[in-house]
N, C-alpha and C positions, 0 to 999 in steps of 0.2 A: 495504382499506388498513390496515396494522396501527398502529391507533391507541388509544389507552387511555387512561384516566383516571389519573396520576400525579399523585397526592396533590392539591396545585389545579390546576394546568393539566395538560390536555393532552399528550398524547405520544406524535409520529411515529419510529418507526423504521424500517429494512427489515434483512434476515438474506438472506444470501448462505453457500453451503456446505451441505453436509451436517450436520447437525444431529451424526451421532456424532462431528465433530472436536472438539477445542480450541478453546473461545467468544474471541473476539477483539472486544473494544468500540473503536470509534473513536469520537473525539472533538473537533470542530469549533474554530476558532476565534471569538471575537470577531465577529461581524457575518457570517460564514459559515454555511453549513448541513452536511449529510450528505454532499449533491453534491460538496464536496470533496477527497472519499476515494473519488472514482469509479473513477480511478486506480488505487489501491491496495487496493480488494475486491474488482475484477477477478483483480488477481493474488494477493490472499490466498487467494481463496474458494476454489481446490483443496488447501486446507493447513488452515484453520479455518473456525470456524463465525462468521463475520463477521457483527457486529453494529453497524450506526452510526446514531445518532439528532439529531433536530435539541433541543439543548440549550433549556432556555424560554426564550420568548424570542423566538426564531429559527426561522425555515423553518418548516415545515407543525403546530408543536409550540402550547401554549397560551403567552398570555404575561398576565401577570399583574400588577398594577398595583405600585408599590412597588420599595424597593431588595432586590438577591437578596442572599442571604449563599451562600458558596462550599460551606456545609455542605447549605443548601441543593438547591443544582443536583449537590453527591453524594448523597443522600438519594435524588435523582430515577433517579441510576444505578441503585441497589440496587434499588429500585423495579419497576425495566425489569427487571433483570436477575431479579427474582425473577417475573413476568411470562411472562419469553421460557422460563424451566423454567431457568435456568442458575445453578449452585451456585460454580461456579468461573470465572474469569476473568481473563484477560489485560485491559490496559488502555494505549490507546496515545492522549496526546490532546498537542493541538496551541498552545499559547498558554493561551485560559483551558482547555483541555483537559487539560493538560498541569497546572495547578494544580489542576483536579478529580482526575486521577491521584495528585496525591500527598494530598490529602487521602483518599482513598479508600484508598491503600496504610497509609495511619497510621493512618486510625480503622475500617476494616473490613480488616484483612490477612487474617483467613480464608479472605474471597474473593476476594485478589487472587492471582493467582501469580505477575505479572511488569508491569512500567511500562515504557512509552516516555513521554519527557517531551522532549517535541520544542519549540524555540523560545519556552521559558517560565521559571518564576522561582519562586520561593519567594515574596519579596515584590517586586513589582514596582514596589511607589511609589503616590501616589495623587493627585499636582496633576494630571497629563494625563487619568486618568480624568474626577477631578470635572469637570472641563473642558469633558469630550468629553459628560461625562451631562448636563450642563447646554443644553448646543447642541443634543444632537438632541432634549431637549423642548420645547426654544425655537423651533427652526427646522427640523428633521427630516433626514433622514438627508442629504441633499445637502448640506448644510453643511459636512458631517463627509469626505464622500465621495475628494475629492482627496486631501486630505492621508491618510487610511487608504491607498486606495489605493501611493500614495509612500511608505509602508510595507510592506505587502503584497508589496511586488515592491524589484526592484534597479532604478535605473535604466534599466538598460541592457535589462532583461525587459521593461520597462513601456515603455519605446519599439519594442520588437520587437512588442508588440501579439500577436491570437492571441487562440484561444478560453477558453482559459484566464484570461486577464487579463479577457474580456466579460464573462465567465461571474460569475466573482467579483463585478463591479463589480454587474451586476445585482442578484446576491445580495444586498450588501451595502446598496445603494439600496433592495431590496423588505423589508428587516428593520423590521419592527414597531419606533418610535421607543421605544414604552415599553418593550418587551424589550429593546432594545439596551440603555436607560439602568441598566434592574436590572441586568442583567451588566454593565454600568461600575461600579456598585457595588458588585458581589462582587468585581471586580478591585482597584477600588480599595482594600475593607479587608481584601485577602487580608495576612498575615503568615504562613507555614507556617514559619518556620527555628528553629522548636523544635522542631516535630513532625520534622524530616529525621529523630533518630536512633532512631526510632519505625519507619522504613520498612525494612525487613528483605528483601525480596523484591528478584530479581533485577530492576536497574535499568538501563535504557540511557538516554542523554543524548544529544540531535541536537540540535545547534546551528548557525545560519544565521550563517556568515563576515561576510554581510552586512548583519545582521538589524538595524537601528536602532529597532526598536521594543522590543526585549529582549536587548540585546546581551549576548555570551558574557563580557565585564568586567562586573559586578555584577548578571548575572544567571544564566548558566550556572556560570561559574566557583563563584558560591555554591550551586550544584547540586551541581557536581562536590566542595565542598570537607567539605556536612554530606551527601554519600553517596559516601563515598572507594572504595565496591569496584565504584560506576557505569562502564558501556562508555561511552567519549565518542567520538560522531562529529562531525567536522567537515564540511558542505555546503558546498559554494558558490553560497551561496541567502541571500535577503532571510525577512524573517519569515512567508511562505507556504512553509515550504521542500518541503512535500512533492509542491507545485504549480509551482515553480521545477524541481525535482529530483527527478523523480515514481519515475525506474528508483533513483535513487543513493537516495532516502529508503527506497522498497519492499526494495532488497535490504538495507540496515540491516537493517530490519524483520526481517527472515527470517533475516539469517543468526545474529541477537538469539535472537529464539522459536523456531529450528529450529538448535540446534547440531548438530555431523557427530555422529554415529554409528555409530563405526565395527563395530559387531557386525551390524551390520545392512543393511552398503553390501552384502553378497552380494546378500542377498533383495530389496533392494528394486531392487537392479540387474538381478534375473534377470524381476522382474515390471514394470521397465519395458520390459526387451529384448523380452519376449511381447507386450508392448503395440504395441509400434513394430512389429516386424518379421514378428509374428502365432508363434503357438505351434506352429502343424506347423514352420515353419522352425527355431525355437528351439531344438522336441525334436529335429530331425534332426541339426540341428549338436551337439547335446550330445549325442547319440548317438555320435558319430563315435570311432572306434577312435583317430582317428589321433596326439592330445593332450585330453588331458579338461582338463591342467595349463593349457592355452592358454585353453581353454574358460570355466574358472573366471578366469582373469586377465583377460579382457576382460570378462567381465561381472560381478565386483567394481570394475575401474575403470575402465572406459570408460563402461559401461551403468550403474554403482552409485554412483562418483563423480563423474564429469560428468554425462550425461544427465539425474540426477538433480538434478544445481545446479539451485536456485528462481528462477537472476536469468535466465534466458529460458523461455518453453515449449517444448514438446513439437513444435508445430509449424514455430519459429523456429529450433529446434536442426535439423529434417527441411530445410527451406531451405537451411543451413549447408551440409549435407552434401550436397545435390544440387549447391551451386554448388561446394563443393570437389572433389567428384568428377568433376565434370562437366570443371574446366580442368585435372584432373590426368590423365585418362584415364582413370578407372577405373571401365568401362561399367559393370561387373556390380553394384558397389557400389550405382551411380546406378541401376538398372537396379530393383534389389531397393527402392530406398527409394521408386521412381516407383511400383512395382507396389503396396507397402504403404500409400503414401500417400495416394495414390487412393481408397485402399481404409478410410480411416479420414479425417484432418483435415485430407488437399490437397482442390483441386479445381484441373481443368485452368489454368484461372487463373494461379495459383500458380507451376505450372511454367512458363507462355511466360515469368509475371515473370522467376524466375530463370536462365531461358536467354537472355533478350536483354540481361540484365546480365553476362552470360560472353560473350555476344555483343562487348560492348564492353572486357572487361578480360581474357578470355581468348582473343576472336578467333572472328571470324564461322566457322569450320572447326569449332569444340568447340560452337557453339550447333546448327549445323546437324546435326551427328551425334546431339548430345543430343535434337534436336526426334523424328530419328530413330526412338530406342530408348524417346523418352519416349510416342510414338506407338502404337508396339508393346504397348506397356501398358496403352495406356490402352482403355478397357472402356464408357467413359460417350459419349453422341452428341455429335457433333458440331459439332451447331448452326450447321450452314451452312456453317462454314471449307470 
């Protein structure tokens, strides 16, 4: 379990990725843990070297008796970060996450390269914290637990229920009362809006439409106003927004830390097309006398510009096109993806899913041809059918 000694307490992380990406630190909220950003390291982790820790305090980390200071719990970053071998880093935190971000962007820029500052503040005030630190040493964390909650979510989420909402409330119920109350106290005497014009590095702003625990009037907007050259995105999410809005916050994320590049959509279109459709096929087709012009045109922007968009995978795009081909007729297309699929990130599975869904929108006639051709392909037993 990758646990280490940070300064006084304790300190849980996990790392996701290959180690030779781009480091990407996440950063929990208030009464949250790492499990937060389960979500969103799944789909970072083929892109960076994802790193998220439970803040002191919180989740499997040490907590320490006393109130924190914000400089603090950045201190504990740099710490990790020097730790896990990583000199540079991206930084995307959520609430007090999102104030350890900019503290970290203003008093260590060398190793920041780039901020998410999602659903948080510069100063956020400090009667609701003292408040809240006061009750859960009085009375612990159930005290507290509703009314966060009725933050956390919108309404209308928190009545739809779901593992997400369990998941949180647990978390948020199993947090060490003394660690929560230190992080109430960093929150409450955080003031950063002198340090905003100290932050230099590229900055994105995710704000929750619905967020009443830090709404976008006098707390994003003072984001956006002392870091005027920040990307602002608007959610439509309460103050968990990246657990509200898991696909709509991750593609943010991506499309923030992975601008297009366009010198580069040949190559990396030509090495996902090898991926997808396997290399004897690739070289055969780009062997072909008959347009090389075509050749290069579909797989600069079919294969280098879409395939290669971060907001679905590799596998969800493979589905797409079996069900598109599938209600359009075009066996051979479907035909080529059933044979590659198989062969790499389908399994039979997968395909009855999407033929019995053509079944019902494209007509019992295009599922049963497809079961057909998909049959022909298919190379793995049976298992009884």
């Amino acid at each position: 379990m990758p646990v280490f000694q940070n300064g006084p307490a304790r300190c849980f992380y996990r790392v996701h990725g290959a180690d030779d990406k781009p480091a990407l630190l996440l950063s929990h909220s208030l009464g949250q843990d790492h499990g937060m950003w389960d979500a969103q390291a799944e789909a970072l982790a083929p892109h960076f070297r994802v790193v998220r820790y439970d803040i002191r305090g919180h989740g499997a980390s040490g907590a320490t008796v006393g109130d924190y200071a914000l400089a603090d719990l950045g201190e504990d970053v740099l710490r990790l970060a020097d730790e896990a071998g990583i000199a540079h880093f991206a930084f995307c935190g959520l609430s007090l996450g999102g104030m350890i971000a900019q503290w970290l962007a203003a008093h260590a820029p060398s190793r920041v390269t780039a901020i998410v500052l999602a659903n948080t503040s510069p100063h956020p005030g400090s009667e609701r914290m003292e408040r809240r630190r006061q009750t859960v040493l009085t009375n612990g964390m159930s005290a507290v637990a509703d009314e966060v909650m009725g933050r956390f979510f919108s309404p209308a989420r928190l009545a739809e229920g779901g593992p997400a909402i369990a998941e949180a409330r647990r978390t948020l119920l199993a947090t060490d009362p003394v660690g929560y109350a230190g992080a109430c106290a960093a929150v409450r005497d955080t003031d950063l809006t002198r340090w905003l014009p100290r932050i230099q590095c590229p900055t994105l702003i995710i704000d929750g439409e619905y967020d009443v625990s830090l709404p976008w009037q006098g707390h994003g907007d003072a984001l956006a106003a002392g870091l005027p050259h920040a990307i602002v995105v608007r959610l439509a999410a309460a103050h968990l927004s990246n657990l509200e809005r898991p696909r709509s916050f991750t593609a943010a994320l991506l499309r923030f830390l992975q601008p297009a590049q366009e010198p580069e959509t040949y190559a990396n279109g030509l090495q996902v097309r090898r991926r997808v459709l396997g290399a004897a096929h690739v070289d055969r087709a780009s062997a072909s006398t008959v347009s090389a012009a075509f050749q290069e045109l579909i797989t600069r922007y079919a294969w280098g510009s879409i395939w290669t968009r971060p907001g679905l995978d590799i596998r969800t795009r493979r589905l797409l096109v079996l069900g598109m081909t599938a209600a359009l007729g075009r066996w051979e297309e479907f035909r080529l993806h059933v044979r590659t699929g198989l062969a790499s990130e389908l399994e039979w599975c997968d395909l009855e899913e999407v033929l019995l869904q053509a079944a019902i929108y494209a007509g019992v006639p295009v599922a049963n041809t497809g079961f057909h051709h998909a049959a022909s392909e298919r190379t793995e037993p049976s298992a009884g059918l």
